[in-house]
N, C-alpha and C positions, 0 to 999 in steps of 0.2 A: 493509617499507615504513613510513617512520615518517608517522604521524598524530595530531595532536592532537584527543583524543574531547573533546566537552563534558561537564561534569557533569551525571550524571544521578540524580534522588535515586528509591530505591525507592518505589513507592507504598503501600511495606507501614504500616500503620497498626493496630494490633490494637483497640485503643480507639475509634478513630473508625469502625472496622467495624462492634464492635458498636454504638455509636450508631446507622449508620445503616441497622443491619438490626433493630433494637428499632423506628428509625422508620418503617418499613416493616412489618412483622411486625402493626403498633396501626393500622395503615391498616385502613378498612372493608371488609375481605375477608379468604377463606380466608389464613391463612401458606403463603406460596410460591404463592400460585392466579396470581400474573401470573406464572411462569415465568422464563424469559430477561430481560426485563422489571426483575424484581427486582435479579438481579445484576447486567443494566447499569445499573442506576442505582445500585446498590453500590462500581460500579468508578467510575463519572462522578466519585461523591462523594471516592473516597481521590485519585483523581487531579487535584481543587479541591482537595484537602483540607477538603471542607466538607462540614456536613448536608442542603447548599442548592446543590448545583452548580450553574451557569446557563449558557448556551451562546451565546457572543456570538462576531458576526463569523465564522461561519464559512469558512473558505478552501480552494476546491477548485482543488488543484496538476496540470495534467496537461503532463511532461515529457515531450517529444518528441526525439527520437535514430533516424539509422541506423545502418546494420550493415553491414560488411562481408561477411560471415559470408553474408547475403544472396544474394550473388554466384555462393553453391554452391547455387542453387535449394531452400534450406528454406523457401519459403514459396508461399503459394499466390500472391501480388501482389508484381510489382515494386516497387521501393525511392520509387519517384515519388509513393507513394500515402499517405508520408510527410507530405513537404510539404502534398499535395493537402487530407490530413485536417486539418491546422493551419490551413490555409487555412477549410477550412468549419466547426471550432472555432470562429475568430474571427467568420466568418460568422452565427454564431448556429446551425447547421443540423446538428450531427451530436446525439446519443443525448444524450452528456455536456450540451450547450447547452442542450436542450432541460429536461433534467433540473434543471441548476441555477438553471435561473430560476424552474422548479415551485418549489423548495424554497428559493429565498431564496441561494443559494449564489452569493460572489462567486469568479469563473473566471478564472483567471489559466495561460497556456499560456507554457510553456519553452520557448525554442528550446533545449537542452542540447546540440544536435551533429546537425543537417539537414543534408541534401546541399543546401544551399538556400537564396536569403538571402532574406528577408522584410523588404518596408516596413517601416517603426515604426509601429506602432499602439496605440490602447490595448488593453489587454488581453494585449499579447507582449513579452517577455523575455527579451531577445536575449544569453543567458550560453553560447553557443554555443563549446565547447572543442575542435572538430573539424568538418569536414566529415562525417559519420559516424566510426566507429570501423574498426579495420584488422582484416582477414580473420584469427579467429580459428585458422583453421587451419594459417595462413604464420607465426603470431607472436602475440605479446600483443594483445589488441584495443585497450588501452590500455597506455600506457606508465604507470611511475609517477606520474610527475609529472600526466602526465592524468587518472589514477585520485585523485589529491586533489585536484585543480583542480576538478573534478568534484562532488569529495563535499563540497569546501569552498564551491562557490556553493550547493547546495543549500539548506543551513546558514542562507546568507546570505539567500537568497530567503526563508524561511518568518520570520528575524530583522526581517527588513525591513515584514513583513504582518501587520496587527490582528488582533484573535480569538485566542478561545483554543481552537479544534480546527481540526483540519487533514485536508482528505480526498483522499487519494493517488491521481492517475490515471497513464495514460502516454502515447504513440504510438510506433511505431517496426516499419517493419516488417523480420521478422525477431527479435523478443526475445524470443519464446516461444523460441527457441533458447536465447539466454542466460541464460534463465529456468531450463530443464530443468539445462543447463549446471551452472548456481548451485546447483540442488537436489542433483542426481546427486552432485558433487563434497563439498558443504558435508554434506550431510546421507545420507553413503552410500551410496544408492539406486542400482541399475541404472540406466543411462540409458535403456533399454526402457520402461522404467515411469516413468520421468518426462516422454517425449514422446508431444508430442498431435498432431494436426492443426491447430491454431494456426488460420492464417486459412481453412482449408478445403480442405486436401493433399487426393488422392485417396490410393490405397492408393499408386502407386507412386512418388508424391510422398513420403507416411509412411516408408514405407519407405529413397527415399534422404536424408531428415532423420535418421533414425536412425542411416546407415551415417556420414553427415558428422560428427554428434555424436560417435558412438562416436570417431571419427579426431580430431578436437577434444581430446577428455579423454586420448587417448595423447599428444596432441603437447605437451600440460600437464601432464602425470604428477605433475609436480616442483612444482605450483601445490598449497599447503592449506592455510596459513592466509587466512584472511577475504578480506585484501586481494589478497592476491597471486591467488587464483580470480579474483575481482571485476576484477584486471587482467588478466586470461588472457581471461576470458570476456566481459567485455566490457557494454558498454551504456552510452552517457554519460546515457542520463534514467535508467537503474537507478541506475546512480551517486549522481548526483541525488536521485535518491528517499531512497537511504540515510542521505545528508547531511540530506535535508530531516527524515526523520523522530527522527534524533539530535536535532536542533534543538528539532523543536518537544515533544519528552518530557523537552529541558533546560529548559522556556520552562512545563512542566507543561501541555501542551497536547493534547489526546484528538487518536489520531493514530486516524482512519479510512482503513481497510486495502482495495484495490481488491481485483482478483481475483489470477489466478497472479506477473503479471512484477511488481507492486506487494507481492505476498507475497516473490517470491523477494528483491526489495530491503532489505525489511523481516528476511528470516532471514540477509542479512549481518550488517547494521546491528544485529541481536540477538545473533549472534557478537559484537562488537563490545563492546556493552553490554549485557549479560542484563536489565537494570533495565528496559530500551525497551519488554518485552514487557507488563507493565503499564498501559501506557500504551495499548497497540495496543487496536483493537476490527474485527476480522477481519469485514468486510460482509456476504459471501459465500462460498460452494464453487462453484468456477468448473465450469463441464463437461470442461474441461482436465483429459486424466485425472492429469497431475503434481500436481493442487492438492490433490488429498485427500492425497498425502503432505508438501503443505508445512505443511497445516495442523496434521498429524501434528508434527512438525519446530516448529512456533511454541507448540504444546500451547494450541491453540486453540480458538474454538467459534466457526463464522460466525454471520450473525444470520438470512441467509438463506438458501434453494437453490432458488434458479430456471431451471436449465440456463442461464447467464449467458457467454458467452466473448467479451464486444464489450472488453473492458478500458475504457480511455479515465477511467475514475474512474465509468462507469456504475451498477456492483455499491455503491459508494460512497455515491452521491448516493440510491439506492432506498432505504437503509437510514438514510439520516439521520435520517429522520420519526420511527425506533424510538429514536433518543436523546433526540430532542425529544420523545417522550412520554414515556420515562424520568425525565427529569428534573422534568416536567410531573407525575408521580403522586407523587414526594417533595415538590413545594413546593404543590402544589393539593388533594388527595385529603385528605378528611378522617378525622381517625383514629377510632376507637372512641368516645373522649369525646369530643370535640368536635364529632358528629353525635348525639350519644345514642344511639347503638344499643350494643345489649348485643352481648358476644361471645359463644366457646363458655366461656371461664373462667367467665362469670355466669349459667351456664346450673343 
């Protein structure tokens, strides 16, 4: 499948590292006592390319999509619950709303492929490629053309929006399927090990998620590079997501990482362009037992772990506060001499 990737420039920078671990290191504390802390504000910096990152406008994405795939009972809620969630998105009322007004965060919802059509309002973006996507186990869940149709509004959406970081959510019920899907396939794994209980299977729910999966990944054998899984298995807001976060690591824009189906989009899109993954800043470890191997799979480090599995850009928006402090201890913290306190050198 041909696709045109954006330019994406590595964030390797050897020199402006150590700059900006010299400026860190002379800060009034132990070397390394903030932890995690340090290296996200180490990453913030090569990815401004500055001493002085600053975090403006940020933009919380949550793409919305059904599934096909749905129709073979892998999830605990019917497909309606799609729409319904978008619906109390814009409402102001679910987890994500609540969180991004805590934290300043302007919220912008995808329609990328709902069983459903939605008023125009503010706040929804109607890039809708499908009525859902087609039953993964009769055929491709996306066709080609829909698979860059897909990947190319995302692209567009994050091109179109101010700021410069980007925090990835989703809706759709059913894409913990396409989620596992993504991982098992892309990144080797047992499909056993890569499904969870998604919206809350009982065991013999679990159980026939699994058997449909497994029957999935047979009838796509022949699916293994990037694109061609990604159009097997499906998800127009996955899709989306991958588009979007090519975009915004061409635009050098911190791409904050939700939990599993945000991760599984993001270890395409890192097939894709290995440079992406510098850009990435992984939020959390979902409870989703697949997510500890996608993070395996991204060679990542979340920021948190809070048994988190609501998606939505939740795990996202909890974690912003730690970049905004991040950045907050390179431009404000004073250093050694410029507090006058002696260190351990002057001891």
């Amino acid at each position: 499948m041909r696709f045109e990737l954006p330019s994406i420039t590595p964030i390797d920078d050897a020199a402006l590292a150590q700059r900006l671990q010299q400026r860190l290191d002379r800060k009034t504390k132990p070397q390394g006592s903030l932890g995690r802390l340090e290296s996200l504000a180490l990453q913030l910096g090569l990815v401004q390319r500055s001493e002085a990152p600053r975090l403006v406008q940020p933009q919380m994405l949550v793409f919305a999509g059904d599934h096909g795939l749905a129709a073979r009972g892998v999830s605990a809620f019917p497909s309606d619950v799609t729409w319904q969630m978008v619906e109390n998105f814009l409402a102001g009322g679910a987890a994500v709303s609540v969180l991004a007004r805590q934290h300043g965060l302007a919220l912008t919802v995808v329609d990328a492929g709902v069983a459903h059509d939605f008023a125009p309002r503010a706040g929804l973006l109607d890039r809708k490629v499908a009525r859902g996507t087609a039953d993964a186990l009769a055929g491709p869940a996306m066709s080609e053309a829909q698979c860059r149709q897909a990947l190319t509004a995302g692209m567009a959406v994050v091109h179109e929006l101010p700021g410069n970081a980007v925090l990835l959510g989703e809706m759709g019920i059913g894409n913990s399927s396409s989620a596992a899907l993504l991982l098992a396939r892309l990144g080797g794994r047992p499909i056993d090990a890569c499904v969870g209980r998604g919206t809350g299977l009982d065991d013999a729910g679990l159980a026939r998620k699994r058997t449909v999966l497994a029957q999935v990944l047979e009838r796509h054998a022949g699916a293994t590079q990037p694109l061609e899984v990604l159009a097997a298995f499906g998800g127009f807001e996955i899709a989306m997501l991958a588009g979007a976060a090519l975009q915004a690591a061409a635009e050098r824009r911190v791409v904050v990482v939700d939990g599993f189906i945000a991760s599984a989009a993001v270890l395409v899109a890192t097939r894709l362009a290995p440079a992406l993954a510098g850009y990435c800043v992984l939020a959390h470890r979902s409870a989703e037992p697949g997510h500890a191997l996608m993070v395996r799979e991204l060679s990542g480090e979340p920021l948190l772990d809070l048994g988190l599995r609501l998606g939505e850009g939740s795990g996202a928006a909890l974690a912003w506060p730690l970049l905004e402090s991040a950045v907050r201890v390179l431009a404000e913290m004073a250093s050694f001499e410029s507090a006058g306190v002696s260190d351990r050198s002057e001891a």
